[in-house]
VOVEXLUM-382414 format. One record per residue (C-alpha): residue number from 0; x, y, z. Coordinates in steps of 0.05 Angstrom, whole numbers. Layout:
N
+------+--------+--------+--------+
| doti |      x |      y |      z |
+------+--------+--------+--------+
|  NUM |      X |      Y |      Z |
...
+------+--------+--------+--------+
// end
This chain:
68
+------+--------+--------+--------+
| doti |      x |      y |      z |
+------+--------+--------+--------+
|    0 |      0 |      0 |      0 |
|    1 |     20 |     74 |    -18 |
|    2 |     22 |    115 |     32 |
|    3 |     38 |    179 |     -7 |
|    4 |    -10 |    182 |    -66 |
|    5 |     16 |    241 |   -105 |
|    6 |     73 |    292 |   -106 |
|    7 |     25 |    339 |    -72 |
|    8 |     16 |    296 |     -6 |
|    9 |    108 |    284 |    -11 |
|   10 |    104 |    353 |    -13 |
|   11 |     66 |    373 |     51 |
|   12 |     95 |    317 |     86 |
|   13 |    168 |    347 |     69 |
|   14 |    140 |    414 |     92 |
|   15 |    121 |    379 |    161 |
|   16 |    186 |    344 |    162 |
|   17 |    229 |    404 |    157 |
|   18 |    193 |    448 |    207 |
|   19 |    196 |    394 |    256 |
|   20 |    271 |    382 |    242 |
|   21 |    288 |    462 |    248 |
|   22 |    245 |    471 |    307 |
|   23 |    268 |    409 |    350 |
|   24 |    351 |    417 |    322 |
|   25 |    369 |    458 |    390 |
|   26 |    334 |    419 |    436 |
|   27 |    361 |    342 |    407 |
|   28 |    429 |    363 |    379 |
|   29 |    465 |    302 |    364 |
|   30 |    416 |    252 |    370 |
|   31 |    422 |    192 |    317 |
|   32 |    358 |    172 |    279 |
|   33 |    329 |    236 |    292 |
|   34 |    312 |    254 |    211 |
|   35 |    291 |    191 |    197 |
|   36 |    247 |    195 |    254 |
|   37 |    222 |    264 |    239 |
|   38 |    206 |    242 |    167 |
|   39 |    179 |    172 |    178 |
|   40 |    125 |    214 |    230 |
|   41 |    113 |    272 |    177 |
|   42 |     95 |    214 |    132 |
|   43 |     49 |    171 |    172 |
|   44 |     12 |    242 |    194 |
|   45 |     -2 |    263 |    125 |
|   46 |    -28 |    200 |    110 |
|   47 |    -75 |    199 |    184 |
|   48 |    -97 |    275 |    157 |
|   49 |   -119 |    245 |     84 |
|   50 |   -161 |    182 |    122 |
|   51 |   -183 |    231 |    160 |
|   52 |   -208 |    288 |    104 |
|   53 |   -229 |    220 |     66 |
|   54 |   -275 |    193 |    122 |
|   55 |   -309 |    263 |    141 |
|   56 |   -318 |    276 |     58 |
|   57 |   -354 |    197 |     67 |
|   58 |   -394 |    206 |    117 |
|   59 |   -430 |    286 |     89 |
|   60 |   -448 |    239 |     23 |
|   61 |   -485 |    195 |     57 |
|   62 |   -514 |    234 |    102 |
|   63 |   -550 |    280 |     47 |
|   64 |   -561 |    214 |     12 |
|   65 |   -604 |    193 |     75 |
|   66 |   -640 |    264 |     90 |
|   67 |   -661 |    264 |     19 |
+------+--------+--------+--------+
// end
């Protein structure tokens, strides 16, 4: 399974991955894995935010579908 669909979701994930890294570089200097981590966590939270957006945009179609 795919968890990146497109170039658009890489590119938000990279977005989250480099804020974390900038924003967390002073308080785990040195620490191995710490990209990898960073990245591997921007990953798996775009893909939580699509199943997310994917569920909601679900669950408004059938709801109209059963109030009609």
């Amino acid at each position: 399974m795919k968890r990146v669909k497109n170039e658009v979701y890489m590119i938000i994930a990279a977005l989250i991955c480099a804020l974390v890294f900038i924003y967390s570089a002073p308080y785990l200097g040195g620490a191995g894995g710490k990209l990898g981590t960073i990245a591997f966590g921007s990953v798996i939270s775009v893909f939580g935010l699509y199943q997310c957006l994917k569920f909601i945009s679900e669950r408004k179609f059938f709801n109209r579908e059963a109030k009609i």
